[in-house]
C-alpha positions in Angstrom: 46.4 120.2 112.4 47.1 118.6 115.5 51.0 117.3 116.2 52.5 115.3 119.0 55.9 113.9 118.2 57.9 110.5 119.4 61.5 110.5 117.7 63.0 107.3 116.9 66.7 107.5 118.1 69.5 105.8 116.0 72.0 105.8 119.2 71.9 102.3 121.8 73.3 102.1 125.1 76.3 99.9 125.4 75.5 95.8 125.5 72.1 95.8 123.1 71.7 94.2 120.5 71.8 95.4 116.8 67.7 94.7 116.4 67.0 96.6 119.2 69.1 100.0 119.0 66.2 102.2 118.7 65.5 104.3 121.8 61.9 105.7 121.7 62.1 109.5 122.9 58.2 111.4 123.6 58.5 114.8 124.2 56.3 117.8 123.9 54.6 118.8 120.3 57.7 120.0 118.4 56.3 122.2 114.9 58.3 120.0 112.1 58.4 122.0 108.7 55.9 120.4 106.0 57.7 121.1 102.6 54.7 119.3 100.9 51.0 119.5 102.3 49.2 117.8 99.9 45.2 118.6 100.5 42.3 115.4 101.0 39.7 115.3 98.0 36.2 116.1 100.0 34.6 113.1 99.1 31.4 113.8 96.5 28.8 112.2 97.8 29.4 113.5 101.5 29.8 117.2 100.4 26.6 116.5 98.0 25.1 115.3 101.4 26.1 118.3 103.8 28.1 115.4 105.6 31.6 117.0 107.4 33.6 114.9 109.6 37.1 115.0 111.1 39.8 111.9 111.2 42.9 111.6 113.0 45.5 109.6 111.8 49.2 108.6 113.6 51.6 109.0 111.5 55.4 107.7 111.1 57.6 110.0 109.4 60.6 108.4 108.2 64.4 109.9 108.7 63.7 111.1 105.1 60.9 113.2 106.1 58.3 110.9 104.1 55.4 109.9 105.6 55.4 106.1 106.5 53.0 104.2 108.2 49.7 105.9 109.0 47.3 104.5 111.5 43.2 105.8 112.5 42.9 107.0 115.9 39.0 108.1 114.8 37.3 108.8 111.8 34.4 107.3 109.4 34.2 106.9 105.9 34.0 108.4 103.3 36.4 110.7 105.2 39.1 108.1 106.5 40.5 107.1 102.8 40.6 110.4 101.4 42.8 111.7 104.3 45.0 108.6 104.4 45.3 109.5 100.6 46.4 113.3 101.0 48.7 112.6 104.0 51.0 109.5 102.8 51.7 112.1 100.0 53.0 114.6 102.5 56.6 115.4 103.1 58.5 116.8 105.9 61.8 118.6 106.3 63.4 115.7 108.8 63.8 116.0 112.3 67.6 115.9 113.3 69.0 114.5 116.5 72.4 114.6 117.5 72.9 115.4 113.6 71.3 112.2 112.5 67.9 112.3 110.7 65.5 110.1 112.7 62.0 109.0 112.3 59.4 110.5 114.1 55.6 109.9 115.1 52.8 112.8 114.8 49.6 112.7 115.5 47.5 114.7 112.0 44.1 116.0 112.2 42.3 116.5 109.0 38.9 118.3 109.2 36.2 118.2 106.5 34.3 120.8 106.3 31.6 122.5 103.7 33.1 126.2 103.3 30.6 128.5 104.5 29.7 132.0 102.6 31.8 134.5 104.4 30.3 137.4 106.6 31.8 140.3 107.6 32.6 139.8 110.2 36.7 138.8 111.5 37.5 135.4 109.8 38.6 132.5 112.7 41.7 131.7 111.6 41.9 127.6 112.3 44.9 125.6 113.2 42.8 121.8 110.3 43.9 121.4 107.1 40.9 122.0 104.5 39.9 119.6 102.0 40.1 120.4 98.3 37.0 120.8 96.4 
């Protein structure tokens, strides 16, 4: 799993308006705790076909750490569903600012891919989240 973060500020300057006291902070990737990864379905007839494929998705998490809005960067389907699926279900432990839970923005990698028979040789470990079979 990939993660970049953009936190959603509460706090306004003086003189702006109500609708508009949200202050857009990017910094570098910060590692949010997930308290509830749930994992994508491999879709059936792409693991029946030896299809793998990856999809990105930008996600908002809310101040409540549930995940809101999720928008493609890349990704084909069958692929792109059954990760939208598995991440809206994901939960975060919220990001604090100031000590005010704000909403966030990360950037989630899912990778598909047909497990392989292991050798034994050392395991990769790998930073993707793996599809349930």
């Amino acid at each position: 799993m990939v993660a970049t973060w953009a936190l959603f500020s509460p706090f306004a300057t003086a003189g702006q308006k109500k609708q508009e006291q949200q202050v857009k902070i990017i910094c570098p990737p910060l590692h949010l705790k997930i308290v509830k990864q749930v994992k994508p379905e491999y879709p059936k007839e792409a693991k029946q076909s030896g299809i793998e494929g990856k999809v990105s998705l930008r996600c908002l998490i809310r101040s409540d750490g549930s995940v809101g809005e999720i928008e493609v960067n890349e990704g084909k389907e069958p692929f792109v569903q059954a990760a939208k699926t598995a991440v809206a279900q994901w939960k975060y432990k919220p990001m604090v600012l100031n000590g005010v839970a704000v909403q966030s923005e990360t950037t989630v990698d899912v990778i598909f891919q047909i497990p392989r028979q292991k050798s034994k040789r050392s395991e990769s470990i790998t930073n993707h989240i793996s599809p349930q079979n």
